[in-house]
Backbone as numpy.savetxt, mean C-alpha at the origin, in Angstrom:
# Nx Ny Nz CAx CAy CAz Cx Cy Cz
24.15 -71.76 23.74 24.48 -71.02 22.52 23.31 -70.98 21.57
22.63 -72.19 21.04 21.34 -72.43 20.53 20.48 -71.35 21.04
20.40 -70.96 22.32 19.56 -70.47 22.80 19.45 -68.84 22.61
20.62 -68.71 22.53 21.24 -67.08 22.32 21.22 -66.77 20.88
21.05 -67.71 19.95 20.71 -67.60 18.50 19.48 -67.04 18.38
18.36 -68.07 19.19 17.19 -68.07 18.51 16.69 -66.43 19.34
17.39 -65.65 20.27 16.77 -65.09 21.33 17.10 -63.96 19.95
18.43 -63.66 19.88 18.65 -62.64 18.29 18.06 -62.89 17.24
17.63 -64.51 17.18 16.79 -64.00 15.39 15.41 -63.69 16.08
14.99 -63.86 16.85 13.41 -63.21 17.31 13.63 -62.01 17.43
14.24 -61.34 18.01 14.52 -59.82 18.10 14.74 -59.23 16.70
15.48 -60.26 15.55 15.94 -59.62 14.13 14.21 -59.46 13.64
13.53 -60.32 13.87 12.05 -60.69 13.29 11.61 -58.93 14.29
11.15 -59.83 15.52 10.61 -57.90 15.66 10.87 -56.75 15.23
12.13 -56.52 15.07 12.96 -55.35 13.77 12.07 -55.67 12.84
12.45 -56.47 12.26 11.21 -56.13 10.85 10.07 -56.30 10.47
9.38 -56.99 11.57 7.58 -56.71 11.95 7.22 -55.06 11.65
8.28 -54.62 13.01 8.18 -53.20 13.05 8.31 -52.22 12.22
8.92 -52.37 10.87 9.71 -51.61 9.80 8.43 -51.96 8.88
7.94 -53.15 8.70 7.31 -53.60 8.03 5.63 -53.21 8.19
5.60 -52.79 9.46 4.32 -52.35 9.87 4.23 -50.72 9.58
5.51 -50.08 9.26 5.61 -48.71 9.10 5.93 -48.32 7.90
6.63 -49.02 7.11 6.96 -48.81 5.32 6.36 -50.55 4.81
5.84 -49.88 3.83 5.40 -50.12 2.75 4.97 -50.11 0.92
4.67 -50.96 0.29 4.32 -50.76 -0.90 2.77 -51.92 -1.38
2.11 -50.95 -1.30 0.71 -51.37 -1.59 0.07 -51.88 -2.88
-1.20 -52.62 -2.98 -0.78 -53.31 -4.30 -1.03 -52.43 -5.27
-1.53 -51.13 -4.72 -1.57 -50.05 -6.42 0.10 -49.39 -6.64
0.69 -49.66 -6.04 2.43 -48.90 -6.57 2.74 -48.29 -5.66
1.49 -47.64 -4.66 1.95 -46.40 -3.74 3.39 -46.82 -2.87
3.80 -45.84 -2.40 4.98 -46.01 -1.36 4.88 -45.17 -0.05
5.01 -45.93 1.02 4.30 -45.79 2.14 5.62 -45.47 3.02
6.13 -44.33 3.84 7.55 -44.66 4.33 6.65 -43.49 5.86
6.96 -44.72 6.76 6.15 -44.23 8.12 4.52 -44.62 8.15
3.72 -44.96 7.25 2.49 -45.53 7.00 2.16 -46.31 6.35
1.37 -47.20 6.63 1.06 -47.98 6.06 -0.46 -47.94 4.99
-1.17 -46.69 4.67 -2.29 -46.29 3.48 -1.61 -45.42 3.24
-0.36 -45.29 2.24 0.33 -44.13 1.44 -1.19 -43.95 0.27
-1.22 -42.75 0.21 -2.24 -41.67 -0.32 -1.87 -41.33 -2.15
-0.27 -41.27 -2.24 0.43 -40.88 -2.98 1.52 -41.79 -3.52
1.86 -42.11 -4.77 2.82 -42.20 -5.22 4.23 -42.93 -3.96
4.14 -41.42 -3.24 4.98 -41.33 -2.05 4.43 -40.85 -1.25
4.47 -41.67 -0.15 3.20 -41.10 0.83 4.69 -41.15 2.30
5.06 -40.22 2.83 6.27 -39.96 3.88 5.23 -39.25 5.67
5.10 -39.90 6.02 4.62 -39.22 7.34 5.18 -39.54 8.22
6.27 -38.33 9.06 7.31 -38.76 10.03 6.43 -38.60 11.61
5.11 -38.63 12.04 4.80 -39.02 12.86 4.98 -36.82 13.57
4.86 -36.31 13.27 5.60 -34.81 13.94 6.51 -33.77 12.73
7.74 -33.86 13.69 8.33 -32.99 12.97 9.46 -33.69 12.55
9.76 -33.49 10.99 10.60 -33.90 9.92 9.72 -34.60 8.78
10.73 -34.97 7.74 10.31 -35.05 6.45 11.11 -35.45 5.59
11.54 -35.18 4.53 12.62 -35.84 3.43 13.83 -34.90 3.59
14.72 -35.26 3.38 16.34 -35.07 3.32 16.55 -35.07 1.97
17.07 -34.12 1.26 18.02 -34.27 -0.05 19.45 -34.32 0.00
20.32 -35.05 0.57 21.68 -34.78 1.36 21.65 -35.11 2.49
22.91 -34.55 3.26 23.19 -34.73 3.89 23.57 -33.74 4.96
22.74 -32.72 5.87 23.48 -31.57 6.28 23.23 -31.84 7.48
23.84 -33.07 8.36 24.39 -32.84 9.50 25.77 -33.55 9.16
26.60 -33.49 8.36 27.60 -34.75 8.00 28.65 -33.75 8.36
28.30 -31.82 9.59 29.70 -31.85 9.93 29.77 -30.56 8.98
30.92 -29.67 9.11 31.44 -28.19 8.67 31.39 -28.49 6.89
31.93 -29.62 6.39 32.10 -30.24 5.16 30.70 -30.52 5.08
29.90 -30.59 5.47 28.43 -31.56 4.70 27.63 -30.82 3.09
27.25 -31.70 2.77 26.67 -31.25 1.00 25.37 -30.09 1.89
25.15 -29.44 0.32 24.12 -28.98 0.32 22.66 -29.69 0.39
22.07 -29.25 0.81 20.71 -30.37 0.96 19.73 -29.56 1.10
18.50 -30.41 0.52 17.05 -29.39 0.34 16.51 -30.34 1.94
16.05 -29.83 2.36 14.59 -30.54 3.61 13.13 -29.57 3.59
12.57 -31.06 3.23 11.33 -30.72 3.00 10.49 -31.63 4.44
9.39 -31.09 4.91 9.30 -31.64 5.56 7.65 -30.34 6.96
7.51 -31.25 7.99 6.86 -30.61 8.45 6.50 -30.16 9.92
6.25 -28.92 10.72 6.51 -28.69 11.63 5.59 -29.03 12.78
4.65 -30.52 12.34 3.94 -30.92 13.75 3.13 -31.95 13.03
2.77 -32.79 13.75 1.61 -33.85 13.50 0.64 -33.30 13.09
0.04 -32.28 14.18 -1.66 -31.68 14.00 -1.28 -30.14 13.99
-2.00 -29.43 13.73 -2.20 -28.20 12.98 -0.60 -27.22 12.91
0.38 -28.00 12.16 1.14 -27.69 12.09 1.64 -26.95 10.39
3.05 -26.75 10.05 2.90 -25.73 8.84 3.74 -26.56 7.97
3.59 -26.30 6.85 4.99 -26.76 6.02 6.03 -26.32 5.68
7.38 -26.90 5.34 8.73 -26.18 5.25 9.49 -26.42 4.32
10.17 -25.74 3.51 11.13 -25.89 2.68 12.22 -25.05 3.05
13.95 -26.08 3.13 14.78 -25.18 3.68 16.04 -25.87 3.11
16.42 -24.87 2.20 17.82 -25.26 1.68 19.26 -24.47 2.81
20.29 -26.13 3.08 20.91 -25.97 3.88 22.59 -26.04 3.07
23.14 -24.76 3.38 24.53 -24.57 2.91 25.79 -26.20 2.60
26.56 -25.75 1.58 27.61 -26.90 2.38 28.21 -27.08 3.65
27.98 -25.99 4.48 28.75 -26.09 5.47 27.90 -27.21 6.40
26.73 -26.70 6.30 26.12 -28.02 6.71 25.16 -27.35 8.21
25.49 -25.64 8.40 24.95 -25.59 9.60 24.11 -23.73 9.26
24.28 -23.45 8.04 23.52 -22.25 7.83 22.55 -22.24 6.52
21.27 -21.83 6.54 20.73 -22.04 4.98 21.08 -21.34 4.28
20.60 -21.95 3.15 21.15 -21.71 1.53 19.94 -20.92 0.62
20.29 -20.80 -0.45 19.02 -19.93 -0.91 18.20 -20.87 -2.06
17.57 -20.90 -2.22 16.09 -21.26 -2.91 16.07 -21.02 -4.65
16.16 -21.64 -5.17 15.72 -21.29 -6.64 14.97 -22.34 -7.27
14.10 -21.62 -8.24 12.78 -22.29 -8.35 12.91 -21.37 -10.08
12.83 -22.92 -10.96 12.79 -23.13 -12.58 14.16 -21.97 -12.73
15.44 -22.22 -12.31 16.56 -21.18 -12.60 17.09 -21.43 -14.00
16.64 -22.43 -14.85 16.95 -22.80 -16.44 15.60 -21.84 -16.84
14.67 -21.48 -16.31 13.61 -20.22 -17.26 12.56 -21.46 -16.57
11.46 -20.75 -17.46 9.87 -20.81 -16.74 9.26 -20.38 -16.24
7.67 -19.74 -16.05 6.88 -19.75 -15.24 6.21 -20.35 -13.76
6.11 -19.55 -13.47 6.09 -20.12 -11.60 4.51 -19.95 -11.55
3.47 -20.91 -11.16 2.12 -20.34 -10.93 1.75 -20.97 -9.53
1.33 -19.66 -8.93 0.93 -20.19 -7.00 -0.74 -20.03 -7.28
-1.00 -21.06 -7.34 -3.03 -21.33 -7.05 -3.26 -20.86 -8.76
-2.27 -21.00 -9.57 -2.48 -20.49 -11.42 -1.95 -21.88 -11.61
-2.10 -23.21 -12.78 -1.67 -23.84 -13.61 -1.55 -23.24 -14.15
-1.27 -22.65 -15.16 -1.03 -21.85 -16.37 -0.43 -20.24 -16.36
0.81 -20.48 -15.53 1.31 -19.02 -15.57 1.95 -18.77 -16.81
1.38 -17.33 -16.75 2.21 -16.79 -18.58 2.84 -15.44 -17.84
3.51 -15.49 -16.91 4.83 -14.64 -16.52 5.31 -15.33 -15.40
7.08 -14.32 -15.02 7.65 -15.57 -14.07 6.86 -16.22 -12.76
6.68 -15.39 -12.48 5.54 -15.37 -11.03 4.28 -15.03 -11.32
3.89 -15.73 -11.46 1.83 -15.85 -11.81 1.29 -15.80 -10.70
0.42 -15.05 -9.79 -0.38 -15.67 -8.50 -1.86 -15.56 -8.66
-2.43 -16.55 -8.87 -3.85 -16.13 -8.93 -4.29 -16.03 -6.91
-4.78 -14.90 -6.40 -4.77 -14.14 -4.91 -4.20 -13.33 -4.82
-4.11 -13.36 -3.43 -3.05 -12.10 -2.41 -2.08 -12.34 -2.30
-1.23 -11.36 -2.39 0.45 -11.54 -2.27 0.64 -10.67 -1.23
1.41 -11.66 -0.04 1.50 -10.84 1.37 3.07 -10.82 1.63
3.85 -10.19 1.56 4.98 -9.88 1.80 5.20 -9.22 3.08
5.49 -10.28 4.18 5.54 -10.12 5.71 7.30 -9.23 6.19
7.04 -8.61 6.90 8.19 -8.13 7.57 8.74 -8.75 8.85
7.77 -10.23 9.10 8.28 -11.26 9.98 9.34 -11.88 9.93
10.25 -11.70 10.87 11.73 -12.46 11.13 11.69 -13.34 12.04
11.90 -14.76 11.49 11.56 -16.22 11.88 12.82 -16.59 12.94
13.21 -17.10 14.23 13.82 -17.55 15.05 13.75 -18.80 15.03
14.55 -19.56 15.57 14.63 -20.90 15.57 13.88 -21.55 16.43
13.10 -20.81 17.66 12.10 -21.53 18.27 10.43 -20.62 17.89
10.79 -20.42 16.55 9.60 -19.81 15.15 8.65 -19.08 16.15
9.60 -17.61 16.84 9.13 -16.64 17.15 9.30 -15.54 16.20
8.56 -14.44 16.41 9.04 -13.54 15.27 8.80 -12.20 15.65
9.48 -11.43 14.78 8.69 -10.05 15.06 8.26 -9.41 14.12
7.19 -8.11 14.11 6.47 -7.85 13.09 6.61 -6.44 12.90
8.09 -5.99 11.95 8.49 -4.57 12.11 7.36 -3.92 10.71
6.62 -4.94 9.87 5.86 -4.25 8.92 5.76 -5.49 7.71
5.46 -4.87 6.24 5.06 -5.62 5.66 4.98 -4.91 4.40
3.95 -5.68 3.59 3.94 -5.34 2.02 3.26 -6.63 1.21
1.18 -5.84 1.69 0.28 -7.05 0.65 -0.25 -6.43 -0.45
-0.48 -7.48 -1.73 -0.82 -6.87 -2.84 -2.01 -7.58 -2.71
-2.98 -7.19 -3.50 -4.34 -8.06 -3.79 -5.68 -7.39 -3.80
-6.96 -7.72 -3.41 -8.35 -7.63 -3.39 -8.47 -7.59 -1.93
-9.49 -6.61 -1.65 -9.58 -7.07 -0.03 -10.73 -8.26 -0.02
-10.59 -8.67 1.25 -11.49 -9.78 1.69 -12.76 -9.31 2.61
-13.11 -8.27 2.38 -14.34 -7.79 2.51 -15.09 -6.59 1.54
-16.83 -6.93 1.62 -17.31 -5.98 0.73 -17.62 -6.72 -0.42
-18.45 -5.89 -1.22 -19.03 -6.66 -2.21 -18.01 -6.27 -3.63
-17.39 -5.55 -3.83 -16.50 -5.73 -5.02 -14.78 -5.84 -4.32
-14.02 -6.28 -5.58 -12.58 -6.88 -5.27 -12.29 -5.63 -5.77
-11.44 -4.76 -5.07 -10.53 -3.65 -6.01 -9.35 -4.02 -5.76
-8.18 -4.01 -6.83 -7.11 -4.23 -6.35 -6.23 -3.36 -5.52
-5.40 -3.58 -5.04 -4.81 -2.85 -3.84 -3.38 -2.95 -3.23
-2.54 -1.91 -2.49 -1.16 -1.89 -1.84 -1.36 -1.83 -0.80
-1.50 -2.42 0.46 -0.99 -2.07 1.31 0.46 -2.41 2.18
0.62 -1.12 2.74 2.23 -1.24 3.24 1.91 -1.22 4.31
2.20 -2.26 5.15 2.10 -2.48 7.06 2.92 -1.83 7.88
2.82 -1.91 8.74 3.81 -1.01 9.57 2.98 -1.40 11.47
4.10 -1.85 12.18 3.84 -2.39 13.31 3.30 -4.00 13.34
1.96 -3.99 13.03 1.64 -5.26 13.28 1.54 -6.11 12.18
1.28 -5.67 10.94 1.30 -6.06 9.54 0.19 -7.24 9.18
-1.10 -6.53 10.33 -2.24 -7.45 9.78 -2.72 -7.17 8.86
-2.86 -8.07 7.57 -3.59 -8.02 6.17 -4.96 -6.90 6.55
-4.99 -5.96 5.51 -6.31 -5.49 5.53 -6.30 -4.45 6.77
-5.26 -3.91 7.03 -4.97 -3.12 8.21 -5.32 -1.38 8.00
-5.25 -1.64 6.30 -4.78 0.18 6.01 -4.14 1.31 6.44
-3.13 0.53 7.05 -1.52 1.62 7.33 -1.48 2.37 6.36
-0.89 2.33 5.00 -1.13 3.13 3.89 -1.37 2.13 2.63
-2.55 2.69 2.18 -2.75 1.88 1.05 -3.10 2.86 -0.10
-2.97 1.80 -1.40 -3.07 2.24 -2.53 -4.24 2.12 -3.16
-5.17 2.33 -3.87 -6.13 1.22 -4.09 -6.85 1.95 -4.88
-6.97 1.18 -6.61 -7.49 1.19 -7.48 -9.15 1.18 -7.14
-9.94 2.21 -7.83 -11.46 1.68 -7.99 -12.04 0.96 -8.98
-12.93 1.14 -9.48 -13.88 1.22 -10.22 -13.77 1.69 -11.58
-13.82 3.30 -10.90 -13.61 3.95 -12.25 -12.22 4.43 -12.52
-11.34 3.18 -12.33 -9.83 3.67 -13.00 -9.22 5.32 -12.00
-9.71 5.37 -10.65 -9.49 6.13 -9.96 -8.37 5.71 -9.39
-7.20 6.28 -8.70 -6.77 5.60 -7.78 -6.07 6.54 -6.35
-6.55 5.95 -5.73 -6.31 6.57 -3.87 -5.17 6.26 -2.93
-5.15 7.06 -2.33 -3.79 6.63 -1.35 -3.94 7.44 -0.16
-4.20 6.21 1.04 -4.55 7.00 1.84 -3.99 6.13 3.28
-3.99 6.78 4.42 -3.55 6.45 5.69 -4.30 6.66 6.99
-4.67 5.31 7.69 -6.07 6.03 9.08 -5.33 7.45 9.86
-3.74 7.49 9.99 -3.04 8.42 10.53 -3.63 9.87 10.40
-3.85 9.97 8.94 -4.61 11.21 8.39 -6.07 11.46 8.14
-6.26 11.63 9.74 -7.91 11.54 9.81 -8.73 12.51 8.68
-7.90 13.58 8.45 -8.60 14.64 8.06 -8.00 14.54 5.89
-7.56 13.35 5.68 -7.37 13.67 4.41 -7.21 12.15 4.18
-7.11 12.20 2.22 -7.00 10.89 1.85 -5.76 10.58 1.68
-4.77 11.66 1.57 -3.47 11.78 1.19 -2.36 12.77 2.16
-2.03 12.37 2.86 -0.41 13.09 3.42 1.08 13.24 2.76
1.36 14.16 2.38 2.94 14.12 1.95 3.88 14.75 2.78
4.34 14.03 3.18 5.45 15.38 4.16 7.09 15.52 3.63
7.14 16.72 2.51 7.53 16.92 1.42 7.29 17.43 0.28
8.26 17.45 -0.85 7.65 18.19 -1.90 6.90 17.21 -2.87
5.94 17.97 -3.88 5.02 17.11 -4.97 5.57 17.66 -6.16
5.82 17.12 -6.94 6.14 17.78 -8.37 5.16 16.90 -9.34
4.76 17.96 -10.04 3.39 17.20 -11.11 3.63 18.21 -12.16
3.36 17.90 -13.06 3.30 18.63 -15.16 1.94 19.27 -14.70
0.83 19.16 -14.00 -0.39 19.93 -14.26 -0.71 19.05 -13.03
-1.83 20.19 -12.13 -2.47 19.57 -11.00 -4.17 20.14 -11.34
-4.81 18.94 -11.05 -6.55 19.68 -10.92 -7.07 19.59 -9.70
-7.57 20.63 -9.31 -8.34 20.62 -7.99 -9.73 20.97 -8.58
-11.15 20.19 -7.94 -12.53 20.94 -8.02 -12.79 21.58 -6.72
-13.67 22.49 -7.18 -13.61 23.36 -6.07 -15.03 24.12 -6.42
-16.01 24.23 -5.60 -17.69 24.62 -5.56 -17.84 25.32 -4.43
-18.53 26.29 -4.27 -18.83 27.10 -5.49 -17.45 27.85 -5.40
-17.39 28.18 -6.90 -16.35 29.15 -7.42 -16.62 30.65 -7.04
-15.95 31.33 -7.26 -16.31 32.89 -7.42 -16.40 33.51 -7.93
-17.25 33.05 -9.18 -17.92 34.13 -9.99 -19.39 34.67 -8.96
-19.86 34.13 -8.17 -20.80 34.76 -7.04 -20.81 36.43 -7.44
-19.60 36.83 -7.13 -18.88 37.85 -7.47 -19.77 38.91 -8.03
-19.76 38.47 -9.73 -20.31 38.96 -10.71 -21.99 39.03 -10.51
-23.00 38.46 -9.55 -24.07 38.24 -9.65 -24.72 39.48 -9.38
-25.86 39.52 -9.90 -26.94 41.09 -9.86 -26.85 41.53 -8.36
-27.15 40.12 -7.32 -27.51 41.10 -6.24 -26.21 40.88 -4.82
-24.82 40.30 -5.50 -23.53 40.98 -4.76 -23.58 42.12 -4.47
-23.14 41.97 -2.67 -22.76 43.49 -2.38 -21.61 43.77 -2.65
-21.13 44.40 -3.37 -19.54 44.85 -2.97 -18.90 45.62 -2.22
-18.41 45.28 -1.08 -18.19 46.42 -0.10 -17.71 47.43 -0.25
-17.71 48.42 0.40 -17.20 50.04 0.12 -16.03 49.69 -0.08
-14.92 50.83 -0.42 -13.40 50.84 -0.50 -13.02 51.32 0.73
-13.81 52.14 1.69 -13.10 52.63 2.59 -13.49 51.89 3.90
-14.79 50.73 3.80 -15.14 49.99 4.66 -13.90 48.58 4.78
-13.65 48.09 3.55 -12.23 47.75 3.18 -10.92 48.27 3.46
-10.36 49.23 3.76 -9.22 49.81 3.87 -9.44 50.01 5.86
-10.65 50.39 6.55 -10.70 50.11 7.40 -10.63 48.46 7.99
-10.76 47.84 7.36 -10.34 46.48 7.89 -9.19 46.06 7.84
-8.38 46.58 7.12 -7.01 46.23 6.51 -6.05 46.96 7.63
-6.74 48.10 8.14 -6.02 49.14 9.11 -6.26 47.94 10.36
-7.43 47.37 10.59 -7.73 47.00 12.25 -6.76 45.71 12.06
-6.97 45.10 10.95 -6.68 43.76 11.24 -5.27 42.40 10.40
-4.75 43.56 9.57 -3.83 43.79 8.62 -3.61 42.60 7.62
-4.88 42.56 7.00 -5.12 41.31 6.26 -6.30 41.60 5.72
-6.37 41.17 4.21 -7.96 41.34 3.64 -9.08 40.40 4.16
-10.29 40.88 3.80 -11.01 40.26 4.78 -11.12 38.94 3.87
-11.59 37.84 4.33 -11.75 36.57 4.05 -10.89 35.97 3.73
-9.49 36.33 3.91 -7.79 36.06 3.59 -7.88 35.09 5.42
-7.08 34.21 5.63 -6.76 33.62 6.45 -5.10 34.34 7.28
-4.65 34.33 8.26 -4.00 35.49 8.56 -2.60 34.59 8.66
-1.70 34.67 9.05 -0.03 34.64 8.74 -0.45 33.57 9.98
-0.25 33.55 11.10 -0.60 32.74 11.96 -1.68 31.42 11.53
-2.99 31.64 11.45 -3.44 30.72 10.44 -2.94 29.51 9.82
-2.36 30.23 8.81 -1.63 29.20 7.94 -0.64 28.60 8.42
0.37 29.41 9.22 1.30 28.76 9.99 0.84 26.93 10.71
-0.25 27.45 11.24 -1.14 26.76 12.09 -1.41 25.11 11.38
-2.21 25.88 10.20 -3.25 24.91 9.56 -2.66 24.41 8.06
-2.10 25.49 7.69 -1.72 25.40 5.92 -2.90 25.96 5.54
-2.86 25.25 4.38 -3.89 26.14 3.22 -4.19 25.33 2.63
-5.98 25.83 2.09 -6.98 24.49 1.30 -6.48 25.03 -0.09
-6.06 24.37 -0.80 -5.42 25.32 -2.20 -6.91 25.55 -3.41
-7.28 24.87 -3.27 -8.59 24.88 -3.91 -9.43 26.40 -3.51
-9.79 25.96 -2.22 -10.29 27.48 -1.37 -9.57 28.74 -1.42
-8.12 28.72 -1.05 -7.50 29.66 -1.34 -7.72 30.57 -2.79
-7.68 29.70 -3.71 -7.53 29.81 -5.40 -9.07 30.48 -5.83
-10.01 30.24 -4.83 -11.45 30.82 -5.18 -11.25 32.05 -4.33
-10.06 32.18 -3.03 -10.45 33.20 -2.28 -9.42 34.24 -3.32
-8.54 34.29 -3.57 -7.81 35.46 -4.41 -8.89 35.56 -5.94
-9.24 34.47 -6.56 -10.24 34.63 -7.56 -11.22 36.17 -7.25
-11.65 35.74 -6.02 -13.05 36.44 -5.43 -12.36 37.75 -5.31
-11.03 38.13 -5.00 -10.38 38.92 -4.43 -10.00 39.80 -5.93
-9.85 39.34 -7.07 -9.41 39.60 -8.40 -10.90 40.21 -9.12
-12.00 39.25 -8.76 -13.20 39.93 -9.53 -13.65 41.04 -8.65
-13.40 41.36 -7.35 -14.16 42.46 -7.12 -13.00 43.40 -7.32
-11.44 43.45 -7.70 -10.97 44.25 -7.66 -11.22 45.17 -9.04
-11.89 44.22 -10.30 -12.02 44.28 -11.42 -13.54 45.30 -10.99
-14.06 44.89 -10.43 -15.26 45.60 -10.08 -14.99 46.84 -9.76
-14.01 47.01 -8.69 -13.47 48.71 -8.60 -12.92 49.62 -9.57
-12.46 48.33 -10.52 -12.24 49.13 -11.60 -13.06 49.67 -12.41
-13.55 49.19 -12.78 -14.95 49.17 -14.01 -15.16 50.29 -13.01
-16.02 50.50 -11.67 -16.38 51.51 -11.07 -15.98 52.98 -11.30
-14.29 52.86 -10.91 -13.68 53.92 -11.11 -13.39 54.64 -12.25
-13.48 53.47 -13.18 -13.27 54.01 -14.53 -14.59 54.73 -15.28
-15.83 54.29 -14.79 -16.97 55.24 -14.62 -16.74 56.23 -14.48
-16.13 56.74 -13.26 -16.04 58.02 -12.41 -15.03 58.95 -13.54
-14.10 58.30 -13.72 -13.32 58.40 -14.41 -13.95 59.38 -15.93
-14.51 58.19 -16.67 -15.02 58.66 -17.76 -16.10 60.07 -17.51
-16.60 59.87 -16.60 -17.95 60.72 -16.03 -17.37 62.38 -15.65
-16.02 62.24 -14.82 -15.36 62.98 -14.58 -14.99 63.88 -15.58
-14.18 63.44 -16.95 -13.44 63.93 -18.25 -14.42 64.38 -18.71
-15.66 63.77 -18.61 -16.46 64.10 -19.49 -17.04 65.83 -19.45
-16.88 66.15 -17.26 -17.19 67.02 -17.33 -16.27 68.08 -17.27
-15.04 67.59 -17.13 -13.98 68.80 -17.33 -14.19 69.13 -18.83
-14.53 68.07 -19.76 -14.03 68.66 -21.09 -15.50 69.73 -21.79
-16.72 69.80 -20.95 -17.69 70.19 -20.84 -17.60 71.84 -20.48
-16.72 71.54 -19.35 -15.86 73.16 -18.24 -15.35 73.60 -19.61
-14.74 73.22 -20.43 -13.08 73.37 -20.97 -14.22 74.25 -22.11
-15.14 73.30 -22.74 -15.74 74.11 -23.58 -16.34 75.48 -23.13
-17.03 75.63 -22.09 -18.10 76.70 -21.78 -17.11 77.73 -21.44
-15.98 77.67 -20.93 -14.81 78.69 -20.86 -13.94 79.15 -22.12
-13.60 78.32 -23.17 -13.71 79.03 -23.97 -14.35 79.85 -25.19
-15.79 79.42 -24.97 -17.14 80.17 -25.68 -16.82 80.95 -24.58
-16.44 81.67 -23.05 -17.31 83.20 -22.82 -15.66 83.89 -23.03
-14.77 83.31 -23.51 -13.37 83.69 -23.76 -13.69 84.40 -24.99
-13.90 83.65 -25.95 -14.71 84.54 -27.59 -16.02 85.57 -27.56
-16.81 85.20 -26.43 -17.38 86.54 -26.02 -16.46 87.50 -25.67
């Protein structure tokens, strides 16, 4: 019997060699729970995966709500925060300063709710329980990480939702410009597929068509014109019904091509109204010399 005593208190002693070799309190205050050089205050290293418990959420359909904090590997692993329902088997949601306050991520000193001094990457990754995921898109705010100036910037992901991808982005310059553009649209900075409504639109557009007006414009005949209109049933430098169908229209270009189309029509006028004046001038010339041989 003696013997069976001492065989359990040696075994009680190895129990707490062992406990004792793994928690601790060091002589500066630290608290050591799994190590023995706690770093911190509270220094918790579960050897892998886990971490602190706030509750109790395996205690069963009834179990409290509980925060777990904690981490997903020894070596190059991630960190986790996961609030778990009362039920004890689905998570719960997250709130952070819900009495008021400022929130600052990489800011001490936030002066709104959410302060971030960086990038704000808003993933379209949906996390599985063996932390697979998929990547239907996204949504980062920030500076890019290349190039010699930071402009700030939107981009919206789509497929793979790698940062810095330019699916469609937004992005402030320099000079208080701002762009929006997509690699999809090789041929522009901007796609809408849909309507635009704007109070006033500016387009630049070089050269204009006052050309038009210059000393040594030709202006083509009227009837070298009206023969083109017969062959080909469209003014000349007009883009044709098909065309546009095709391509659309540069509105800028367009707007110089009816311009161009308006000053030489002004030109036929002025012309005709020459003829015009030149004309009256000589009927009213007729009008006289007929009635001087009338008074003869």
């Amino acid at each position: 019997m003696k013997r069976i005593t001492l065989i359990i208190a040696a075994g009680l002693f190895a129990s707490g060699a062992i406990a004792q070799r793994t928690n601790i309190i060091d002589s500066t205050g630290n608290v050591g729970i799994g190590t023995l050089t706690p770093s911190a205050l509270l220094n918790v290293d579960p050897h892998g995966t886990g971490g602190i418990v706030i509750g109790n959420p395996s205690s069963g359909s009834g179990g409290y709500t509980s925060v777990l904090l904690g981490i997903s590997a020894d070596k190059s692993g991630y960190g986790t925060l996961q609030i778990v329902k009362a039920s004890g088997s689905t998570y719960g949601d997250l709130s952070i300063n819900n009495s008021g306050g400022n929130v600052g991520i990489g800011n001490i000193a936030p002066v709104e709710k959410l302060d971030v001094t960086g990038n704000l990457h808003v993933s379209g990754r949906i996390y599985s329980d063996n932390d697979q995921f998929n990547t239907d898109g996204g949504l980062e705010l920030g500076s890019p990480i290349t190039g010699a100036a930071a402009f700030p910037y939107i981009d919206f992901h789509y497929g793979t939702g790698t940062p810095q991808d330019y699916n469609v982005r937004i992005h402030n310059y320099t000079d208080n410009s701002l762009a929006i553009f997509t690699p999809s649209s090789a041929d522009a900075l901007l796609r809408v597929i849909g309507n635009i409504v704007a109070k006033k639109l500016r387009i630049t557009q070089t050269p204009w068509a006052d050309f038009v007006f210059a000393d040594d414009y030709k202006l083509p005949p009227l009837m070298e014109v009206e023969n083109y209109i017969k062959s080909n049933k469209h003014l000349p430098e007009i883009p044709t019904t098909k065309e546009v169908e095709k391509d659309g229209i540069d509105v800028g270009e367009m707007n110089k091509k009816l311009l161009q189309k308006v000053e030489e029509l002004t030109l036929y006028l002025i012309q005709q109204q020459k003829i015009n004046e030149e004309q009256n001038k000589r009927i009213n010339q007729l009008e006289e010399t007929i009635k001087e041989g009338c008074v003869l």
